[in-house]
C-alpha positions in Angstrom: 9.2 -14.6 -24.3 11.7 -12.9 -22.3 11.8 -13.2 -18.7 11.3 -9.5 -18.3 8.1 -9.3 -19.9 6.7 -12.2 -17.7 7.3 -10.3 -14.6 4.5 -9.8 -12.4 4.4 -6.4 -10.4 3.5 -6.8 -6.3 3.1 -4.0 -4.2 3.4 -4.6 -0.4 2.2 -2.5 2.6 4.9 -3.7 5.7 4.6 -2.4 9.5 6.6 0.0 10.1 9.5 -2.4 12.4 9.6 -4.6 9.5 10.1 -2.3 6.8 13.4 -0.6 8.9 14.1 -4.2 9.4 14.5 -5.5 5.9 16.4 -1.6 4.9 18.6 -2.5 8.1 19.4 -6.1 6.0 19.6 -4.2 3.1 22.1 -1.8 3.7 24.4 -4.1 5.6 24.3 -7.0 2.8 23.9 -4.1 -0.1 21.3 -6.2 -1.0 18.0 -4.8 -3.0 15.0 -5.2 -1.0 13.6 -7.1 -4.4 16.4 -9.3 -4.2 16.2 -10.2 -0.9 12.3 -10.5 -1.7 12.9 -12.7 -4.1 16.2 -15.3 -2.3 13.2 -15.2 0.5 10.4 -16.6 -2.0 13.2 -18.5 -3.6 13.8 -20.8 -0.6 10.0 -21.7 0.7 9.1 -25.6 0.1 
């Protein structure tokens, strides 16, 4: 199975400040908030 179809869809309500936060990171790194999402998951224990 490809690693496309065994993607799992999240939706996420953020506060406001943390929402311009991560499209501040965003635009500076030219990141995609999904990839930063995901280096972020990526690096917990």
């Amino acid at each position: 199975m490809s690693k496309k179809l065994m993607s799992k869809f999240l939706s996420i309500n953020l506060p406001l400040d943390e929402a311009k936060i991560l499209e501040k990171y965003c635009h500076q790194t030219g990141k995609a908030a999904t990839d930063v999402i995901r280096e972020l998951i990526r690096a917990l224990p």
